[in-house]
MARBA-3410 file (N, C-alpha, C, O; in Angstrom, 1 decimal):
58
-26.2,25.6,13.2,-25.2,24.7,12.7,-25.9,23.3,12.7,-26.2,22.8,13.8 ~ -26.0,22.7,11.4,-26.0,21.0,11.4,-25.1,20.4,12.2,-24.0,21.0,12.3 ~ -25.3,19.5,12.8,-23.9,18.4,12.9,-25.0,16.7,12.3,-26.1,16.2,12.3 ~ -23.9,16.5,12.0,-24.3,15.0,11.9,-22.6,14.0,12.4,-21.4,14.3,12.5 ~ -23.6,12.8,12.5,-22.4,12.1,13.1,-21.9,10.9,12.3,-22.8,10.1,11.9
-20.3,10.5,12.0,-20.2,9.8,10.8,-20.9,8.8,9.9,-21.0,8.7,8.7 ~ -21.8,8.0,11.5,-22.9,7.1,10.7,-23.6,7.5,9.8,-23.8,7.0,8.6 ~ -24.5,9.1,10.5,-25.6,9.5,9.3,-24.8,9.8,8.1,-25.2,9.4,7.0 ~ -23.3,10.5,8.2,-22.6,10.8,6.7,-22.3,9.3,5.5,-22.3,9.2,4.2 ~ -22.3,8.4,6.5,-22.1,7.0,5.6,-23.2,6.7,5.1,-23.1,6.4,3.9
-24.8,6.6,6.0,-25.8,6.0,5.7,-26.5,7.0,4.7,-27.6,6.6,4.4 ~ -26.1,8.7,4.0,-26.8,9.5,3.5,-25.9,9.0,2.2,-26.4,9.1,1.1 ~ -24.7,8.4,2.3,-23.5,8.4,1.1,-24.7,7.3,0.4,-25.2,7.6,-0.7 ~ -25.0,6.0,1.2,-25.5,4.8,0.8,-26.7,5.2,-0.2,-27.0,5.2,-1.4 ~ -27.1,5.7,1.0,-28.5,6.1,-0.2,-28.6,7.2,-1.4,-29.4,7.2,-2.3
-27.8,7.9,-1.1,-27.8,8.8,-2.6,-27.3,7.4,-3.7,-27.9,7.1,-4.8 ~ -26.6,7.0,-3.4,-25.8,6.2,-4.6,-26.7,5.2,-4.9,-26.5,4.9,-6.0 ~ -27.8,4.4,-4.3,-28.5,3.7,-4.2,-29.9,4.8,-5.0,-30.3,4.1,-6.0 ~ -30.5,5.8,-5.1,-30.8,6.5,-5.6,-30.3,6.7,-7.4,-30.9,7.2,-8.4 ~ -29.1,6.3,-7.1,-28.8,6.8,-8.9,-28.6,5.3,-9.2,-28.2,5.3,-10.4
-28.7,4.2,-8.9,-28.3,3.1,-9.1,-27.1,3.0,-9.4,-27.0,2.4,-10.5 ~ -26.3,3.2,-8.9,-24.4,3.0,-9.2,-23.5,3.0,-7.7,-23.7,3.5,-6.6 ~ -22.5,2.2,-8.5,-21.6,2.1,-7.3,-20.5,3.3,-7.4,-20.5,4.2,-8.3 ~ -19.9,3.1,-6.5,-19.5,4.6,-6.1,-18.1,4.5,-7.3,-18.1,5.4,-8.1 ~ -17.3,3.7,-7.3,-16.9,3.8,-8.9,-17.4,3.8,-10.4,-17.0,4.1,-11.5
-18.2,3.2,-9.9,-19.7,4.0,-11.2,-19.8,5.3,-11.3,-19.9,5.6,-12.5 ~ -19.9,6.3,-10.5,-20.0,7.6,-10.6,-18.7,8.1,-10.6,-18.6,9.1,-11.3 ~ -17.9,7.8,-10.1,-16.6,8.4,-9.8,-16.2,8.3,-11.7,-16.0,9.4,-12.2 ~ -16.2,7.4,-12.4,-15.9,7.1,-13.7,-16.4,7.4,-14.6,-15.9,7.6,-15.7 ~ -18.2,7.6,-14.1,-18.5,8.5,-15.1,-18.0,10.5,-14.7,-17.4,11.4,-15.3
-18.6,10.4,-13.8,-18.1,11.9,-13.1,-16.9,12.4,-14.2,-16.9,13.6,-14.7 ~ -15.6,11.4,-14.4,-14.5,11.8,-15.2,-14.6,12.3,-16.0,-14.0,13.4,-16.3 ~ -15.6,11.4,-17.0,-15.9,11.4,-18.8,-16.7,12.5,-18.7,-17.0,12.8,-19.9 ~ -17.5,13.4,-17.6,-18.3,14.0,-17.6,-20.0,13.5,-18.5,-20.6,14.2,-19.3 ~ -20.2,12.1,-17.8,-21.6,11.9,-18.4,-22.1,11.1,-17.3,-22.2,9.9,-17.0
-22.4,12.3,-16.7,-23.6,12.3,-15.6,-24.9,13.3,-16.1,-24.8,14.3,-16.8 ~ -26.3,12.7,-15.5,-26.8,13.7,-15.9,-27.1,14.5,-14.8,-26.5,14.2,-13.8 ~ -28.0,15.5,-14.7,-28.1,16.8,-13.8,-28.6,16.2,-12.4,-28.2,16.6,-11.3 ~ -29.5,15.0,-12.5,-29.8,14.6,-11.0,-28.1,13.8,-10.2,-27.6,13.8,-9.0 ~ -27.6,13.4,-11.5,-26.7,12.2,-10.6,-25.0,13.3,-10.6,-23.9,12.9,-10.1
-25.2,14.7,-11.3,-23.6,15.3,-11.1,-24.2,15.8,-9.6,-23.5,15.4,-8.6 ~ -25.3,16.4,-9.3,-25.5,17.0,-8.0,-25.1,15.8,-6.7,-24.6,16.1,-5.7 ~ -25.5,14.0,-7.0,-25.1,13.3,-6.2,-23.9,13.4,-6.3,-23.4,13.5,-5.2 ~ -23.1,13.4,-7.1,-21.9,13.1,-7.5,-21.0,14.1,-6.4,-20.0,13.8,-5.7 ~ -21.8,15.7,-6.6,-20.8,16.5,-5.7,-21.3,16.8,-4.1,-20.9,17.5,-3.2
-22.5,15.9,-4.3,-22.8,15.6,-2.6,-21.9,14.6,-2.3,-21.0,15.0,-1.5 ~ -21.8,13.5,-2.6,-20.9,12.6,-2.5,-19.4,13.6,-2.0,-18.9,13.5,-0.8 ~ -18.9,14.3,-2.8,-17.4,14.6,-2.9,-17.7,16.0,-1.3,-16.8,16.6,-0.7 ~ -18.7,16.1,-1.2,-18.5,17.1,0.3,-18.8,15.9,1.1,-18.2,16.2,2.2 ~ -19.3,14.8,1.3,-19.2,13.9,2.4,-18.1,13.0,2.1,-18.0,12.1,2.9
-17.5,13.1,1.3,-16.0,12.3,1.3,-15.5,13.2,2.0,-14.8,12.8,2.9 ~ -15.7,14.6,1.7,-14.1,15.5,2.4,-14.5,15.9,4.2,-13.6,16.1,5.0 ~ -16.1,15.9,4.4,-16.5,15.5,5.5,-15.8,14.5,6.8,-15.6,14.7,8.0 ~ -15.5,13.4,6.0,-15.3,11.8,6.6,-13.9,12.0,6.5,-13.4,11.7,7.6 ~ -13.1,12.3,5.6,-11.7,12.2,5.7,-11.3,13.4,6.6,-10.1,13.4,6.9
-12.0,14.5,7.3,-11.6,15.6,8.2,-11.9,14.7,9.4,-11.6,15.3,10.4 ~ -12.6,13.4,9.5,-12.9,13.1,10.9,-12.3,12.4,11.1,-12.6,11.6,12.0 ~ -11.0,12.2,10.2,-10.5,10.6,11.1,-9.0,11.5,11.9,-8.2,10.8,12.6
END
């Protein structure tokens, strides 16, 4: 079993997004219209397992 602890989950969020150059409503908006491309939908649903990560730890 991994564990990581909320920091690393925030500080991996930063940099994926920093990686696709967008803010996190940048992807979230495009995510909708569905035009992401194949590197940035995989950020996109790493992103959405460390959102649901972070909202089980509060």
């Amino acid at each position: 079993m991994i564990r990581r602890t909320r920091e690393d989950l925030v500080a991996q969020r930063a940099r994926l997004l920093a990686e696709v150059h967008m803010t996190d409503d940048e992807l979230r908006n495009r995510a909708e219209v569905y035009a992401l491309s194949a590197r940035e939908l995989s950020v996109w649903h790493t992103i959405e397992g460390i959102d649901y990560l972070l909202a089980g730890d509060n």
